[in-house]
C-alpha positions in Angstrom: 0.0 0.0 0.0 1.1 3.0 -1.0 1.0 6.0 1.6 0.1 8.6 -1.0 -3.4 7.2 -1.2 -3.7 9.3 1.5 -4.3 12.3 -0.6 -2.7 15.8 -0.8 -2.2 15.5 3.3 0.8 12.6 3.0 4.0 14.6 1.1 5.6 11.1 1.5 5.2 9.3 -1.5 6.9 5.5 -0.5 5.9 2.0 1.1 4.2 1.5 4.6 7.6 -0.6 4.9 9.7 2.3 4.0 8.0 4.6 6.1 7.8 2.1 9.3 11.5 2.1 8.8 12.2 6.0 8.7 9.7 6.4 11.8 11.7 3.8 13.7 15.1 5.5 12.9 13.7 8.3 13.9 14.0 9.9 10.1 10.5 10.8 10.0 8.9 14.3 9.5 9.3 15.1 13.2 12.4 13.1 14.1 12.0 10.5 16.5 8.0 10.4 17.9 9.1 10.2 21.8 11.2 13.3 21.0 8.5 14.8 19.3 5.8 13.7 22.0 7.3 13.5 25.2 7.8 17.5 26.0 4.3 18.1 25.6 3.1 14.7 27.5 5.2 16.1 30.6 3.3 19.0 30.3 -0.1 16.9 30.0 -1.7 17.7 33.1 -1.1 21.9 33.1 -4.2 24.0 32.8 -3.5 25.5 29.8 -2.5 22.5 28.5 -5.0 20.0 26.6 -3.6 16.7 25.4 -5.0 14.8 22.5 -4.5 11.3 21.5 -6.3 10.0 18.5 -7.1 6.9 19.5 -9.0 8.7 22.3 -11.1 11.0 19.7 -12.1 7.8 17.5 -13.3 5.5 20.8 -15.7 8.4 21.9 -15.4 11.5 19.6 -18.2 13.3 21.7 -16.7 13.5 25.0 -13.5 14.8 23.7 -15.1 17.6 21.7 -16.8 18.3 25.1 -13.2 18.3 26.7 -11.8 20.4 23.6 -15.3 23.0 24.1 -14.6 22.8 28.2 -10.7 23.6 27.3 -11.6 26.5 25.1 -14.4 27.6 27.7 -16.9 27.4 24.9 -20.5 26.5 25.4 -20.8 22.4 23.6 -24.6 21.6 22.9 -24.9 18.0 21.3 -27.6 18.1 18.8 
């Protein structure tokens, strides 16, 4: 599978094998992902602070736009 049938979002054009192999090198857009996570996770639990994971947002989508509207102290009305 190629990752550019992703659309205009991917700018990398290669394998899922190629691109598991940069991201474990740590070669990948961001460098290494615990370099590129890890500041902010330490961080995770400061009020102005609001940490995301995806896997979170696909399991219950509607809580965590409530979390993201209680964050941005914005009124959230589920219709």
């Amino acid at each position: 599978m190629q990752l550019a049938s992703f659309g205009p979002v991917s700018q990398f054009h290669g394998t899922w094998a190629f691109f598991a192999k940069l991201f474990v090198e740590g070669k990948g857009a961001f460098g290494l992902w615990s370099d590129h996570v890890l500041p902010w996770w330490q961080h995770k639990d400061e009020a102005h602070i609001l940490f995301l994971k995806y896997e979170d947002l696909k399991k219950d989508l509607c809580s965590n736009v409530r979390r993201i509207s209680e964050f941005l102290e914005k009124l959230f009305q589920k219709k």
